[in-house]
PDB file of N, CA, C and O in Angstrom, chain B, residues numbered from 101:
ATOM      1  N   UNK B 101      54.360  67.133 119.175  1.00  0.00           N
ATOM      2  CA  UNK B 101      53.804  66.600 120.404  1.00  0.00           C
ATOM      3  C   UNK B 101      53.322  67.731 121.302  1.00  0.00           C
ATOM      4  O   UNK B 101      54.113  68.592 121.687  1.00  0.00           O
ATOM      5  N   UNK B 102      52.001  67.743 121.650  1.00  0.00           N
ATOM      6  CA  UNK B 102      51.463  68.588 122.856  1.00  0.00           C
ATOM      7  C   UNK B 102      52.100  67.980 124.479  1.00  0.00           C
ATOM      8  O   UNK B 102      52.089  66.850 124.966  1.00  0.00           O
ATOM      9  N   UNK B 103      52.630  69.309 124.998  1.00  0.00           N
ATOM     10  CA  UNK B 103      53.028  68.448 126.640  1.00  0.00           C
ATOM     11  C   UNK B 103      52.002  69.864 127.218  1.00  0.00           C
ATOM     12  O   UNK B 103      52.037  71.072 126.988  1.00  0.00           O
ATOM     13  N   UNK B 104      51.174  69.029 128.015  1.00  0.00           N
ATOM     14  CA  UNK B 104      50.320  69.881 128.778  1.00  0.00           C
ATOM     15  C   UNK B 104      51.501  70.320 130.364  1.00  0.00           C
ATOM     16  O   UNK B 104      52.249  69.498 130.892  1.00  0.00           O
ATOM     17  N   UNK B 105      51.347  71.723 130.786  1.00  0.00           N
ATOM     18  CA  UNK B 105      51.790  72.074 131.967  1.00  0.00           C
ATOM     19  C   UNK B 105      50.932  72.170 132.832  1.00  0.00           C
ATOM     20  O   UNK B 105      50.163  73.131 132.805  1.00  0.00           O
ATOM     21  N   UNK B 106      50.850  71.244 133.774  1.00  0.00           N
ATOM     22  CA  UNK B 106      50.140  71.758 135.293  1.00  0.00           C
ATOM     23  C   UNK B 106      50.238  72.048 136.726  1.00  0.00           C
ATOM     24  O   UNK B 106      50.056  71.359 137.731  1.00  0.00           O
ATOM     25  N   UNK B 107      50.534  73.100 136.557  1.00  0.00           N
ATOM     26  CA  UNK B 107      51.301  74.309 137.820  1.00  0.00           C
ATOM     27  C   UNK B 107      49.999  74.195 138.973  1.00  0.00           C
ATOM     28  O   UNK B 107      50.072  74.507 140.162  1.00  0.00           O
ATOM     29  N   UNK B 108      48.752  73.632 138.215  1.00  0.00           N
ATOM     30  CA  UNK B 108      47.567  74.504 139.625  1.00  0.00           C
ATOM     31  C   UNK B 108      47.146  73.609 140.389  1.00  0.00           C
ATOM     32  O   UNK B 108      46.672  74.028 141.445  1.00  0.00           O
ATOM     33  N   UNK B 109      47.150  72.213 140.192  1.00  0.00           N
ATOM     34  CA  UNK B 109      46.305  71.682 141.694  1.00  0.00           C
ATOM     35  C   UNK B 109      45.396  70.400 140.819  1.00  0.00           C
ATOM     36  O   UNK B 109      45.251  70.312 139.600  1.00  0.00           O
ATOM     37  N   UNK B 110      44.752  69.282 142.120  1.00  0.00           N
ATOM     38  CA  UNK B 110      44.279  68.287 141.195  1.00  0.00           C
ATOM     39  C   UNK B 110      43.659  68.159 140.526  1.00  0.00           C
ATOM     40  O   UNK B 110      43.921  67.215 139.782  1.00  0.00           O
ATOM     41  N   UNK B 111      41.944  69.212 140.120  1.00  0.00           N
ATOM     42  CA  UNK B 111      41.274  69.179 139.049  1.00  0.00           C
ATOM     43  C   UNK B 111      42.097  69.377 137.793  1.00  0.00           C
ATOM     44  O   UNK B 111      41.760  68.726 136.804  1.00  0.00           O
ATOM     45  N   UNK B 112      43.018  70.102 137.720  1.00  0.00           N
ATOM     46  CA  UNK B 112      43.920  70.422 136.600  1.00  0.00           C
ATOM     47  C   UNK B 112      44.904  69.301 135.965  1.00  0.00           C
ATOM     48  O   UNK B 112      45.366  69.133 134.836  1.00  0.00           O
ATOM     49  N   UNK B 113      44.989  68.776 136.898  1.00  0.00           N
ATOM     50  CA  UNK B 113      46.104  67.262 137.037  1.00  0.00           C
ATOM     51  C   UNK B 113      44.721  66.111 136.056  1.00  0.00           C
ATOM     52  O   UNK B 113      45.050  65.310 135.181  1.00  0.00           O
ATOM     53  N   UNK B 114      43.510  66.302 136.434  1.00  0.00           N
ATOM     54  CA  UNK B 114      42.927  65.160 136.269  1.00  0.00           C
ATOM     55  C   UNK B 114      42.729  65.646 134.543  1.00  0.00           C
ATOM     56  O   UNK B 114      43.226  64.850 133.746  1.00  0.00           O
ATOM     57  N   UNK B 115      42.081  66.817 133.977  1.00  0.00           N
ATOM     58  CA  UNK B 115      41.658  67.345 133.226  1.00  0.00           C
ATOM     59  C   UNK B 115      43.399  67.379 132.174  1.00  0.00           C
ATOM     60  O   UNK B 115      43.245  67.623 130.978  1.00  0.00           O
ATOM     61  N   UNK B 116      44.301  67.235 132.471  1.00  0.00           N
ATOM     62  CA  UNK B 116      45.624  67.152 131.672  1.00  0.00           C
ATOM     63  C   UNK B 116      45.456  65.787 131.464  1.00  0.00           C
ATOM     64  O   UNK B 116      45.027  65.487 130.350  1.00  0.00           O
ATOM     65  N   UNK B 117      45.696  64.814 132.301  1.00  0.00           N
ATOM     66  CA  UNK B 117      45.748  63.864 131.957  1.00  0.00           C
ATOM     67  C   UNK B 117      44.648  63.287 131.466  1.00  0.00           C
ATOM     68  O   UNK B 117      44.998  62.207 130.990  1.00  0.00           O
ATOM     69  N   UNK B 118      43.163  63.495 131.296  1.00  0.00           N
ATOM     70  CA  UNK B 118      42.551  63.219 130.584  1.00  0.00           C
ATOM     71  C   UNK B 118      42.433  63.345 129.095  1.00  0.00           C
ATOM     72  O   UNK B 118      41.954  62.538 128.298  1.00  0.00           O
ATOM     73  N   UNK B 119      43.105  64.822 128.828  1.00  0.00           N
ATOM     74  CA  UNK B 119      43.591  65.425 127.461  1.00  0.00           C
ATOM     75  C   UNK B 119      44.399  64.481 127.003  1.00  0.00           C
ATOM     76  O   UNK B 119      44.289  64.077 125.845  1.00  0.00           O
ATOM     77  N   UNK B 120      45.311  64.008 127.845  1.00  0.00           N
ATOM     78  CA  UNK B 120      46.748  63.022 127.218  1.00  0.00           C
ATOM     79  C   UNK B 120      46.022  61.580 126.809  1.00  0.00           C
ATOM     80  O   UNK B 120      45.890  60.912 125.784  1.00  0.00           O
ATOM     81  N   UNK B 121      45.771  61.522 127.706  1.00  0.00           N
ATOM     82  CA  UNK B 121      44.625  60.173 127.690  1.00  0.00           C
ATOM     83  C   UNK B 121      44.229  60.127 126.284  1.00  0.00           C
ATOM     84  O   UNK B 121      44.786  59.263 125.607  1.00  0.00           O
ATOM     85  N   UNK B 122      43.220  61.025 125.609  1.00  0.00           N
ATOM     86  CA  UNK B 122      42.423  60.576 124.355  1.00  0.00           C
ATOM     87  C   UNK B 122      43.347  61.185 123.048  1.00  0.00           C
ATOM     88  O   UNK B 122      42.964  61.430 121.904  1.00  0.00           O
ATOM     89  N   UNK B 123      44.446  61.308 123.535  1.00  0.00           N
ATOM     90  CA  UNK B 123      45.471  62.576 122.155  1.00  0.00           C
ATOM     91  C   UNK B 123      46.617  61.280 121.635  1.00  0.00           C
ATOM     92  O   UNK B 123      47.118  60.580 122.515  1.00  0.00           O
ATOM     93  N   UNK B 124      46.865  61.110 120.608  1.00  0.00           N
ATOM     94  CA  UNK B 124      48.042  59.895 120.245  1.00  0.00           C
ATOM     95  C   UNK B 124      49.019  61.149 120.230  1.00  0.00           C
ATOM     96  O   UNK B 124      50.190  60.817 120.048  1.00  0.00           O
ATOM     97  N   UNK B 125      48.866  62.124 120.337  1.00  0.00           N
ATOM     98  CA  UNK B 125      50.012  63.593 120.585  1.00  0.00           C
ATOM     99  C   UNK B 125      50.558  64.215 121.364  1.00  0.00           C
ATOM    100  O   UNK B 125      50.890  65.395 121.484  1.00  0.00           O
ATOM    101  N   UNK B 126      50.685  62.878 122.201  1.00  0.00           N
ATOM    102  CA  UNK B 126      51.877  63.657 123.533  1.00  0.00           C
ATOM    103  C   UNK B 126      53.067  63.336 123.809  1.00  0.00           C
ATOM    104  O   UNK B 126      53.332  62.191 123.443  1.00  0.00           O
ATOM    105  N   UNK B 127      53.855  63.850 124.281  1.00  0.00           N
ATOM    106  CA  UNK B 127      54.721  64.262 124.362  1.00  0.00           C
ATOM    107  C   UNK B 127      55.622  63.714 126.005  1.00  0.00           C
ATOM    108  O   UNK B 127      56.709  63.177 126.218  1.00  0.00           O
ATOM    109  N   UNK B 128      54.550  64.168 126.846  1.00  0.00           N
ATOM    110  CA  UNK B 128      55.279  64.446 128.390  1.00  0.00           C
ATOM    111  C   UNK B 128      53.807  65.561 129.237  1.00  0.00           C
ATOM    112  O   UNK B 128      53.036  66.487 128.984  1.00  0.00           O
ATOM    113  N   UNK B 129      54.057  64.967 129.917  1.00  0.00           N
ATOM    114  CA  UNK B 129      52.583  65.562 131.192  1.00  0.00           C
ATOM    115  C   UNK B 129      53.246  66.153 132.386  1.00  0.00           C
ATOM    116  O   UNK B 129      53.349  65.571 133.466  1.00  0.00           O
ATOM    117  N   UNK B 130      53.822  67.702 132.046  1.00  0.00           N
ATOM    118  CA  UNK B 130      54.240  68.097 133.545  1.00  0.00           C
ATOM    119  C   UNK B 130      53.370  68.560 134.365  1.00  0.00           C
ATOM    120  O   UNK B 130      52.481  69.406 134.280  1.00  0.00           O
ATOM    121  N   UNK B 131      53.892  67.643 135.458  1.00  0.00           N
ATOM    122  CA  UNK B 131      53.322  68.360 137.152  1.00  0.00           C
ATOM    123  C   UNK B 131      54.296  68.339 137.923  1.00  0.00           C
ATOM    124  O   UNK B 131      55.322  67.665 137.833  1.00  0.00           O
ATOM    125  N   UNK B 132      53.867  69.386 139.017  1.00  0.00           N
ATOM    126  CA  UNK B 132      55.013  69.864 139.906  1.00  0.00           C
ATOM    127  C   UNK B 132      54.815  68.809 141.271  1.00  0.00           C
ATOM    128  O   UNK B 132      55.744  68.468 142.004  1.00  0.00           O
ATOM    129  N   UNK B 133      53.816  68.512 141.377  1.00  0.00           N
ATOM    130  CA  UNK B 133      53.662  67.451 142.695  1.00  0.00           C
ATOM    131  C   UNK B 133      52.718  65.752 141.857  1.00  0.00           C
ATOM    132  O   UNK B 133      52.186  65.624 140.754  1.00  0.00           O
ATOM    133  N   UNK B 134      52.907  64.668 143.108  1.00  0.00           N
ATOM    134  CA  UNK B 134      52.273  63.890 142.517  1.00  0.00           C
ATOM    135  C   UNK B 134      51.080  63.942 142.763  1.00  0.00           C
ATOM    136  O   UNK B 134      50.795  64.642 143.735  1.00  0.00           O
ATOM    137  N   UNK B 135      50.151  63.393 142.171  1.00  0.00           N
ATOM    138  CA  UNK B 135      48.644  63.767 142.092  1.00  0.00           C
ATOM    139  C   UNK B 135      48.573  62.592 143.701  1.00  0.00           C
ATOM    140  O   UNK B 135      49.212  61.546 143.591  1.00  0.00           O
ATOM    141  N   UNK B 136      47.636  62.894 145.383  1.00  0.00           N
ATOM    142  CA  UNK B 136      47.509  62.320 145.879  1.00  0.00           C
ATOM    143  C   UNK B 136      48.439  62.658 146.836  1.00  0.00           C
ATOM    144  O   UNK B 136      48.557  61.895 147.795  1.00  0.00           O
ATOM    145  N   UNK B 137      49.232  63.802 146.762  1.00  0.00           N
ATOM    146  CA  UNK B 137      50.035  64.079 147.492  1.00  0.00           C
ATOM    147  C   UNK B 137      50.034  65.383 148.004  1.00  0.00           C
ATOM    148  O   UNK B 137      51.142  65.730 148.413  1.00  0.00           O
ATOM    149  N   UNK B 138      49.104  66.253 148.118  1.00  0.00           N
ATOM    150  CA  UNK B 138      49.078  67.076 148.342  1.00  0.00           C
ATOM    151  C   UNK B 138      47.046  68.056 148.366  1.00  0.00           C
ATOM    152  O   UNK B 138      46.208  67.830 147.493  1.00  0.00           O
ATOM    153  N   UNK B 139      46.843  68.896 149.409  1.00  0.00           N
ATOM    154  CA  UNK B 139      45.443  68.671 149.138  1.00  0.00           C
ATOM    155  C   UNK B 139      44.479  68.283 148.984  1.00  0.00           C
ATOM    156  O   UNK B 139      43.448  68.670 148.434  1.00  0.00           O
ATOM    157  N   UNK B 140      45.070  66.717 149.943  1.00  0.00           N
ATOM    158  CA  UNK B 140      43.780  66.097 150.065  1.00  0.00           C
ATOM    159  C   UNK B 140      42.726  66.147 150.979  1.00  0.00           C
ATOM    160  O   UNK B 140      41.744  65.414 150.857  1.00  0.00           O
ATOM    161  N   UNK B 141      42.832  66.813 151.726  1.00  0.00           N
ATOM    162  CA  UNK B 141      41.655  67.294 152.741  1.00  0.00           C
ATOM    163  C   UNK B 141      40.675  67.583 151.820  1.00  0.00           C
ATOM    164  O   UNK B 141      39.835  66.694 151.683  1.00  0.00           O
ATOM    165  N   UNK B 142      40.495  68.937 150.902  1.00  0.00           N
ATOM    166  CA  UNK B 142      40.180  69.292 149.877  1.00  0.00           C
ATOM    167  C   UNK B 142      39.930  68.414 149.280  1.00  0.00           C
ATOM    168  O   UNK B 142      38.787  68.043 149.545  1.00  0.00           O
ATOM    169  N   UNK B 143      40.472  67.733 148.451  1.00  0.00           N
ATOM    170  CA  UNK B 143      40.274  66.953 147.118  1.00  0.00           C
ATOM    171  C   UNK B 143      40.781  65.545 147.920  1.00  0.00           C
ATOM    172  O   UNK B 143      41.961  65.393 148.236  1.00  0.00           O
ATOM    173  N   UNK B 144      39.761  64.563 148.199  1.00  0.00           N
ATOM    174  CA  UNK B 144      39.929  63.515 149.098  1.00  0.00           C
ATOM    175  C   UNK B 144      40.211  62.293 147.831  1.00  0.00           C
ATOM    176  O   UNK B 144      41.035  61.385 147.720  1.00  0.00           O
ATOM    177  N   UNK B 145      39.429  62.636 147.237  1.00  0.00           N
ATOM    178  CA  UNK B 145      39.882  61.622 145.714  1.00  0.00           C
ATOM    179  C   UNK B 145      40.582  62.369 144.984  1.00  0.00           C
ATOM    180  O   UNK B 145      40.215  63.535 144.836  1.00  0.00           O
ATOM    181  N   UNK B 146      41.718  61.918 144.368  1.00  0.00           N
ATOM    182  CA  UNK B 146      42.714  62.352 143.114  1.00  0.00           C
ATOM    183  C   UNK B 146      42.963  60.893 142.317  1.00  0.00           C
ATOM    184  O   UNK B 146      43.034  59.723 142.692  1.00  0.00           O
ATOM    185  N   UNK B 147      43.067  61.627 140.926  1.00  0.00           N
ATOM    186  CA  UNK B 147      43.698  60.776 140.462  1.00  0.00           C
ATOM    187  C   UNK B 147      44.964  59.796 140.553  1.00  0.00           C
ATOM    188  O   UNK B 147      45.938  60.199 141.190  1.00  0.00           O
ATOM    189  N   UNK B 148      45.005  58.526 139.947  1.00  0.00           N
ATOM    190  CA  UNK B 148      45.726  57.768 140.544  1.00  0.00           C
ATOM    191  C   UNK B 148      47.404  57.971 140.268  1.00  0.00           C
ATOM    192  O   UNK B 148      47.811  58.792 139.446  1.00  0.00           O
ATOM    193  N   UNK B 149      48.167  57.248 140.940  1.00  0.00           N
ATOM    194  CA  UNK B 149      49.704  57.605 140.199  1.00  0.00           C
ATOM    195  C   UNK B 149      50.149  55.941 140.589  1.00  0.00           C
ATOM    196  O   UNK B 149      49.625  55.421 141.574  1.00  0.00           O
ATOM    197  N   UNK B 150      50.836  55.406 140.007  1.00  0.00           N
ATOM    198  CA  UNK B 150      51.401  54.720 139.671  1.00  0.00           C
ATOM    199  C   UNK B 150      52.657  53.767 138.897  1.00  0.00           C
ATOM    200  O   UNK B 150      52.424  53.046 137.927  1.00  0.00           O
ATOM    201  N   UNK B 151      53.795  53.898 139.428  1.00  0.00           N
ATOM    202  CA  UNK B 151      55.390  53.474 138.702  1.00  0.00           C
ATOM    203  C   UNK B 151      55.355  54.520 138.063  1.00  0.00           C
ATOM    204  O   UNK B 151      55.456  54.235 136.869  1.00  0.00           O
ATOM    205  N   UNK B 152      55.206  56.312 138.318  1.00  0.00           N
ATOM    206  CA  UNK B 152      55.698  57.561 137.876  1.00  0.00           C
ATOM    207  C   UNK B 152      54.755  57.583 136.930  1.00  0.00           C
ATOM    208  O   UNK B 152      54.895  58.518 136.142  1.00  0.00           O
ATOM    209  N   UNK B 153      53.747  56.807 136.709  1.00  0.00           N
ATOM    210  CA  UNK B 153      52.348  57.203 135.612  1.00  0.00           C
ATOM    211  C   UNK B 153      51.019  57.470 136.613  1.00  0.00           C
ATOM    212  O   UNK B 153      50.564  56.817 137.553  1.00  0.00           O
ATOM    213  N   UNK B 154      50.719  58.390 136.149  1.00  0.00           N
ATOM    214  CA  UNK B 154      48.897  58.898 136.544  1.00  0.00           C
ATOM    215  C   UNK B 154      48.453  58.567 135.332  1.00  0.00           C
ATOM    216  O   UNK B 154      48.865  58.701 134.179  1.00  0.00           O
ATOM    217  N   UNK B 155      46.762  57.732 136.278  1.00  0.00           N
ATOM    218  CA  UNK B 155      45.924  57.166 135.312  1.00  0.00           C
ATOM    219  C   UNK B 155      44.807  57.955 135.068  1.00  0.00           C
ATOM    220  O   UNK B 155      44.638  58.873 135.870  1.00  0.00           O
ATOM    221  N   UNK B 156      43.913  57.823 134.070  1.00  0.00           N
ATOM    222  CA  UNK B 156      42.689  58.126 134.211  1.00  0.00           C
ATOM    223  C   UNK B 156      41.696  56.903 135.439  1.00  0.00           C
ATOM    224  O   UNK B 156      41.835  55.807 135.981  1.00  0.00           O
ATOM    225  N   UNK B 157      40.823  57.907 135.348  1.00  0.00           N
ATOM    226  CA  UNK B 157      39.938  56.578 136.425  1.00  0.00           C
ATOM    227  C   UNK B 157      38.904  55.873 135.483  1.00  0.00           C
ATOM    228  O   UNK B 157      38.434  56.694 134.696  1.00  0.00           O
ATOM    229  N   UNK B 158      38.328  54.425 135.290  1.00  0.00           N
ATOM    230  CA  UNK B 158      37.667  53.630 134.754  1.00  0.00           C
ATOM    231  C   UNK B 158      36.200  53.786 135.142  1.00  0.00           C
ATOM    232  O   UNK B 158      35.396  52.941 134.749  1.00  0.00           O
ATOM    233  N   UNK B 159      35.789  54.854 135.917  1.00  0.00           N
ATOM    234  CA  UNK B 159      34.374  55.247 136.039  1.00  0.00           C
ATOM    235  C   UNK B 159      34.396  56.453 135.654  1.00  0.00           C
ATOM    236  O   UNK B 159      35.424  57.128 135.595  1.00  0.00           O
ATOM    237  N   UNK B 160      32.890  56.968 135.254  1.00  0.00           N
ATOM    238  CA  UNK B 160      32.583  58.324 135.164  1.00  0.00           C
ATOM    239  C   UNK B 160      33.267  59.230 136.278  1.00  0.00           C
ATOM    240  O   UNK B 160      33.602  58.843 137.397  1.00  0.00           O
ATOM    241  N   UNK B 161      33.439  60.751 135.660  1.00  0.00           N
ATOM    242  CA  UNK B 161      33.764  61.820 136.195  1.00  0.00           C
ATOM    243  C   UNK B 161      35.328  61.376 135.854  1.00  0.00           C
ATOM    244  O   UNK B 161      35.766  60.320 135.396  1.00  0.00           O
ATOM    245  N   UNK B 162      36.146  62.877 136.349  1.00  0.00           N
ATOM    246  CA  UNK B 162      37.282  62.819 136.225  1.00  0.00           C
ATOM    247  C   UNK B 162      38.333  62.740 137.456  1.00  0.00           C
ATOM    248  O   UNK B 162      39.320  63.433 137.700  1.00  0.00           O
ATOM    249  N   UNK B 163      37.690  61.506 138.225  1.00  0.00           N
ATOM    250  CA  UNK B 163      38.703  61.043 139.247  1.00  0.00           C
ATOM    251  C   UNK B 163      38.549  62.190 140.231  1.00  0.00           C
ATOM    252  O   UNK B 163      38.182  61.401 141.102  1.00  0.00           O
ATOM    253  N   UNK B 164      38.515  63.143 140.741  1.00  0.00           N
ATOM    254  CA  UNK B 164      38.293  64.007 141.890  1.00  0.00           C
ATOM    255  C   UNK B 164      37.225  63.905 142.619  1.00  0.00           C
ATOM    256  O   UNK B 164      36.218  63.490 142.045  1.00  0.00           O
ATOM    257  N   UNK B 165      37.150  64.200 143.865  1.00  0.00           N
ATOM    258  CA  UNK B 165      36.086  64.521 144.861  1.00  0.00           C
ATOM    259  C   UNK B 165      36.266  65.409 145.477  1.00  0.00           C
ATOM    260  O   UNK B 165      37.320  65.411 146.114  1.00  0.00           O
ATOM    261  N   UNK B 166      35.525  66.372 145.580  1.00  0.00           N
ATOM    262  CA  UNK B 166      36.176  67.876 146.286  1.00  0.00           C
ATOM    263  C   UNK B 166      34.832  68.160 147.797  1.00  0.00           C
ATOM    264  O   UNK B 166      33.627  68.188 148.047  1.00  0.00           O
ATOM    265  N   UNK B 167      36.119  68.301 148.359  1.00  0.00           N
ATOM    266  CA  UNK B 167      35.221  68.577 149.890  1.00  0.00           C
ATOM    267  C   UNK B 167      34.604  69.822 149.948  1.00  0.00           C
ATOM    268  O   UNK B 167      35.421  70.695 150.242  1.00  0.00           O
ATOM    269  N   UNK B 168      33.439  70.251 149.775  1.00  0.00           N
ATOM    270  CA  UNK B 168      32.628  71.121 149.456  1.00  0.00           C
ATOM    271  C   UNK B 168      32.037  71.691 150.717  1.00  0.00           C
ATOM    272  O   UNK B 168      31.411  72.745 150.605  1.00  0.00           O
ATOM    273  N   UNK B 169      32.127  71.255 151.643  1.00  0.00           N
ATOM    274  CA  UNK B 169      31.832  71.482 153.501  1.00  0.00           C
ATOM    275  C   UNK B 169      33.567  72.560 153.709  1.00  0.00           C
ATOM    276  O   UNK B 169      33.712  73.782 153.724  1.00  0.00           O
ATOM    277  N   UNK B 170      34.384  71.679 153.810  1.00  0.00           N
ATOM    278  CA  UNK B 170      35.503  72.340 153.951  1.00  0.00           C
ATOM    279  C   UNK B 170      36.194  73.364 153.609  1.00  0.00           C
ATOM    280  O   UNK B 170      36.891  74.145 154.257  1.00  0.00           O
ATOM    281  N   UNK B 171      35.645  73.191 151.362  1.00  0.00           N
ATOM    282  CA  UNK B 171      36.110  74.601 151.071  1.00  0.00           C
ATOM    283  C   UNK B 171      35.531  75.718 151.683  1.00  0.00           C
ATOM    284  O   UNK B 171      36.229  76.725 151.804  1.00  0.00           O
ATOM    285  N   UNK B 172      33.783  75.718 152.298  1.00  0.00           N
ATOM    286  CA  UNK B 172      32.630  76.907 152.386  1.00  0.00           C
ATOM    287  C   UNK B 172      33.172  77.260 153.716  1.00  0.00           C
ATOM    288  O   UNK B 172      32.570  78.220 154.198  1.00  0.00           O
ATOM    289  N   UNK B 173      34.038  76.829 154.401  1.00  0.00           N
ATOM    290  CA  UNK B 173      34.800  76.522 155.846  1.00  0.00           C
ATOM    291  C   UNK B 173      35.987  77.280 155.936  1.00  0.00           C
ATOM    292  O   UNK B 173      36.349  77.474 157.097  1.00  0.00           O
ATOM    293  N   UNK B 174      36.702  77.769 155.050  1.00  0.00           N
ATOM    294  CA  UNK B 174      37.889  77.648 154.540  1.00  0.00           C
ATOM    295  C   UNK B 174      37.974  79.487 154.431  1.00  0.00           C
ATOM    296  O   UNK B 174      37.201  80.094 153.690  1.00  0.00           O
ATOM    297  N   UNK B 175      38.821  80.066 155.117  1.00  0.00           N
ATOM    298  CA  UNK B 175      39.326  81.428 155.021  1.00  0.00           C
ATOM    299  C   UNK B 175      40.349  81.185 153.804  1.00  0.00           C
ATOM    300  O   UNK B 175      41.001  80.159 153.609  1.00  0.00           O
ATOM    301  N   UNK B 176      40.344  82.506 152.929  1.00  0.00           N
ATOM    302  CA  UNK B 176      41.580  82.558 151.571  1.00  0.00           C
ATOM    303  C   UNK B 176      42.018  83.793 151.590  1.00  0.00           C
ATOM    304  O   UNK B 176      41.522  84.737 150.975  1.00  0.00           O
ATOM    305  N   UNK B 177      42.954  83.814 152.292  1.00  0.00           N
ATOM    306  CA  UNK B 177      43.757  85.272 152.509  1.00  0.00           C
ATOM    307  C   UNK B 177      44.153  85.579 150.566  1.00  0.00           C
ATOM    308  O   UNK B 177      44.877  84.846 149.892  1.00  0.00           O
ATOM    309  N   UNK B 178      43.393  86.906 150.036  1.00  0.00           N
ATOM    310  CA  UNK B 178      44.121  87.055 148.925  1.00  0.00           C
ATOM    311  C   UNK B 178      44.834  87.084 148.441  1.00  0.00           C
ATOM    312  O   UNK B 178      45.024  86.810 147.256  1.00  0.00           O
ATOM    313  N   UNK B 179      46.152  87.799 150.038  1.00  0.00           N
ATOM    314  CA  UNK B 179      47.029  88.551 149.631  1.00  0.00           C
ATOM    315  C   UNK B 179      48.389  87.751 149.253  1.00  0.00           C
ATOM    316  O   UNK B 179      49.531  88.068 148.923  1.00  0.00           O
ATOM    317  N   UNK B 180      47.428  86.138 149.549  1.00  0.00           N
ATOM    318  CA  UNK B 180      48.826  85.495 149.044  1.00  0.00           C
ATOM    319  C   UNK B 180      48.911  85.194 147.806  1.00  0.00           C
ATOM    320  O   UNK B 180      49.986  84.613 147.660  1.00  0.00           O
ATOM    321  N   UNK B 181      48.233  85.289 146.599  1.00  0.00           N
ATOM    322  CA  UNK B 181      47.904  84.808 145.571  1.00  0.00           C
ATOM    323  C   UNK B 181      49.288  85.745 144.355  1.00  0.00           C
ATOM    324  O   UNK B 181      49.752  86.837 144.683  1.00  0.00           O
ATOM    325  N   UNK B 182      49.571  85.257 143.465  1.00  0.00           N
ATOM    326  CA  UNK B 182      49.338  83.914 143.034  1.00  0.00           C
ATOM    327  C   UNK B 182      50.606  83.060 143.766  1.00  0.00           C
ATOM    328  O   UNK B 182      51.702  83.439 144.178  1.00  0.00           O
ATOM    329  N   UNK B 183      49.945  81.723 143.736  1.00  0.00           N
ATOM    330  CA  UNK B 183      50.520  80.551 144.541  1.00  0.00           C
ATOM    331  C   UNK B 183      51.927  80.666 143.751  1.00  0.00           C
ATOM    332  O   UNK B 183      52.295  80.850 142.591  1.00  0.00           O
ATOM    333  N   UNK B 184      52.349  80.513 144.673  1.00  0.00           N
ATOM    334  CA  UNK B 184      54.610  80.019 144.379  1.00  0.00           C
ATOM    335  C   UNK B 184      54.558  78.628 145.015  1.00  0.00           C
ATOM    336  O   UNK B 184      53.999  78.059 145.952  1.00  0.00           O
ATOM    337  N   UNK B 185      55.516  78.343 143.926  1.00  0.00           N
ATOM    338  CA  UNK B 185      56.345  76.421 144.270  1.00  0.00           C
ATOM    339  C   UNK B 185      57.664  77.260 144.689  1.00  0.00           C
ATOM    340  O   UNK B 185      58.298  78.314 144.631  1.00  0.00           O
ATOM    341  N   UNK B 186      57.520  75.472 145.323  1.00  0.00           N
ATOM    342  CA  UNK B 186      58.858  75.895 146.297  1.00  0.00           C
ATOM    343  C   UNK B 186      59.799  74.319 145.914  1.00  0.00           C
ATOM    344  O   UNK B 186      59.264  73.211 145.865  1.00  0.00           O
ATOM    345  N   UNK B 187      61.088  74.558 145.708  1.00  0.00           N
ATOM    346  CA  UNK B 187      61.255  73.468 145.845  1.00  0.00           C
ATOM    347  C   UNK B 187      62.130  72.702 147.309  1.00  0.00           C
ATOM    348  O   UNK B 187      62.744  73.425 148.094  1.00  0.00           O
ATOM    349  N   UNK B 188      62.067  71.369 147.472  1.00  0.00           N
ATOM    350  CA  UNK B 188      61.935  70.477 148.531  1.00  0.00           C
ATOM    351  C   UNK B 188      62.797  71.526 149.575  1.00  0.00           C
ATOM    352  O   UNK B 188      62.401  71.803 150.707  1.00  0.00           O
ATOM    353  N   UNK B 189      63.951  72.010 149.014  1.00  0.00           N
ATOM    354  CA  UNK B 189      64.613  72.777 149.919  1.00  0.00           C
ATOM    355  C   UNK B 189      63.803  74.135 150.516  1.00  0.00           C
ATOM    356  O   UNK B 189      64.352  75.028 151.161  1.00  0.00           O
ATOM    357  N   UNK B 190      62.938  74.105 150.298  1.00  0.00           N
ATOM    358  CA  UNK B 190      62.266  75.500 150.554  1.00  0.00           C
ATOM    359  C   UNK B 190      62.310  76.757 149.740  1.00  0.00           C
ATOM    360  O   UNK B 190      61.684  77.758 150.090  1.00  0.00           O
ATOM    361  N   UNK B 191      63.386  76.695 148.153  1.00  0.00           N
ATOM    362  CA  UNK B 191      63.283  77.821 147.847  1.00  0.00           C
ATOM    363  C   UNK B 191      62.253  78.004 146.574  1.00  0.00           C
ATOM    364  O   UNK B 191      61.409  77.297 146.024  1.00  0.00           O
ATOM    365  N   UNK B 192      62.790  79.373 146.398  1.00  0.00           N
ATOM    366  CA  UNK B 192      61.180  79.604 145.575  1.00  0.00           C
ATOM    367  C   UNK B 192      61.605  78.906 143.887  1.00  0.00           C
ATOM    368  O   UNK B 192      62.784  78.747 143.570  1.00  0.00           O
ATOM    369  N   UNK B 193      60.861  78.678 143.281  1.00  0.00           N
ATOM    370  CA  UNK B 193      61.028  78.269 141.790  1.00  0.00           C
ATOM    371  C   UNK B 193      60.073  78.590 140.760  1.00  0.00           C
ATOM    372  O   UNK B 193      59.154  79.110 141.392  1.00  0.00           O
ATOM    373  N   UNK B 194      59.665  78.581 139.195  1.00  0.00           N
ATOM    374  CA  UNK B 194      59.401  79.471 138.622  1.00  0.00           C
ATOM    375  C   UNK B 194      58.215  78.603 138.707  1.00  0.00           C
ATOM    376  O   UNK B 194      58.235  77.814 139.651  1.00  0.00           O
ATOM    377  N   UNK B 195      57.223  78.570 137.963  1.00  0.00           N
ATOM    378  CA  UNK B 195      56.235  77.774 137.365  1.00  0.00           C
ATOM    379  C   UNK B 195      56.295  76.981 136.331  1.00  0.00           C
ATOM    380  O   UNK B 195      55.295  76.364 135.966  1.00  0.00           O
TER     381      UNK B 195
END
């Protein structure tokens, strides 16, 4: 069984679960947040979640809409990179 990991954010979320979607070879779809919960200013459409399942979406494209005004808007300090999870308590955790 393939289990896709997705540590980075919702295009990645949509593009995993699309993989799972067309594969009879999975396994388990980790993500660290639920898709719709995070970054949506940015990404105003995400894929759906539902009773602990994310769907694919039933129209073209892969379920995202990305705010393209906002990102060109948007200062990205480098120096924070690469992104750390945290968990609920605030501490740091691996990827």
């Amino acid at each position: 069984d393939i289990v896709p990991h997705n540590p980075l954010g919702p295009v990645s979320a949509a593009a995993c679960v699309a993989l799972c979607m067309a594969s009879t070879n999975v396994g388990v779809q980790e993500m660290p947040r639920r898709p719709g919960s995070y970054a949506t200013d940015l990404f105003p459409k995400q894929i759906e979640w539902e009773g602990g399942y994310a769907w694919c979406p039933d129209e073209p494209g892969m379920g995202v809409d990305f705010n393209e005004e906002l990102a060109l808007n948007s200062i990205v300090d480098p120096t924070g990179w690469p992104p750390q999870l945290r968990r609920n308590d605030g501490s740091f955790t691996n990827w």
